[in-house]
C-alpha positions in Angstrom: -30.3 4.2 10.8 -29.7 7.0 7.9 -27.6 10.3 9.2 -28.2 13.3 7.3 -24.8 15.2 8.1 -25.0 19.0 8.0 -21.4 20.4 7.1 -20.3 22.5 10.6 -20.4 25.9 8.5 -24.1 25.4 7.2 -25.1 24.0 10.5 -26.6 27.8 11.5 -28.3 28.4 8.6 -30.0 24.6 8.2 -29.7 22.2 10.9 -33.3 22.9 12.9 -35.0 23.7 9.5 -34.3 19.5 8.6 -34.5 18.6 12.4 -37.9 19.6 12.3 -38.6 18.2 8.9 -37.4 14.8 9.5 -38.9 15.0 13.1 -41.3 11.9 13.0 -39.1 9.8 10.0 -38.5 7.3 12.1 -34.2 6.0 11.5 -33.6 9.2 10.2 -31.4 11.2 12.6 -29.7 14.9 11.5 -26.4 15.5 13.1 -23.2 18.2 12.4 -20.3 17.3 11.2 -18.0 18.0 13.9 -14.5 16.8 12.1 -12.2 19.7 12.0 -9.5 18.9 10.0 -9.2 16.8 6.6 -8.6 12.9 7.8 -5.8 12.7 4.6 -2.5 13.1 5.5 -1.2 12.2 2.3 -0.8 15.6 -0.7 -0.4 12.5 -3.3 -4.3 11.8 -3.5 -5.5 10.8 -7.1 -2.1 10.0 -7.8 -2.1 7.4 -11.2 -2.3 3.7 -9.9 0.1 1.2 -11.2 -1.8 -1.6 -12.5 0.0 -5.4 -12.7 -0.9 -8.9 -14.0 -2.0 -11.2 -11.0 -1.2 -13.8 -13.7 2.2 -16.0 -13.1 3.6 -18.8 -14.9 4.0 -21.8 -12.9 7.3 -23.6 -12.2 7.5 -26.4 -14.4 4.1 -25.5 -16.7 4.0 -27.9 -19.6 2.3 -25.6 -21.9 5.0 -23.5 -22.6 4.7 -20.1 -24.8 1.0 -21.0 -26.2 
């Protein structure tokens, strides 16, 4: 199923204009985007990651500094 979502303050000016077009596409349904609020909580988006090495010496590794 593919949902062509039509942002709540466009849905007056668009939403029956691509009903009608996508009519008889069959899996294709159009619906409005009813959220009201952003689903974030969080102001720090896009804040830089921190990026570590996975990588850990084992206890007892015989190889020592290669």
């Amino acid at each position: 199923m593919i949902y062509y979502v039509i942002p709540r303050e466009l849905a007056d000016k668009y939403y029956e204009e691509f009903k009608k077009r996508f009519e008889g596409v069959e899996g294709v349904e159009v619906i409005i985007d009813r959220r009201e609020s952003e689903r974030r909580v969080s102001s720090k988006g896009g804040e830089q990651r921190v990026l570590r090495d996975r990588r850990r010496r084992r206890p007892g590794d015989s190889w020592g500094d290669v």
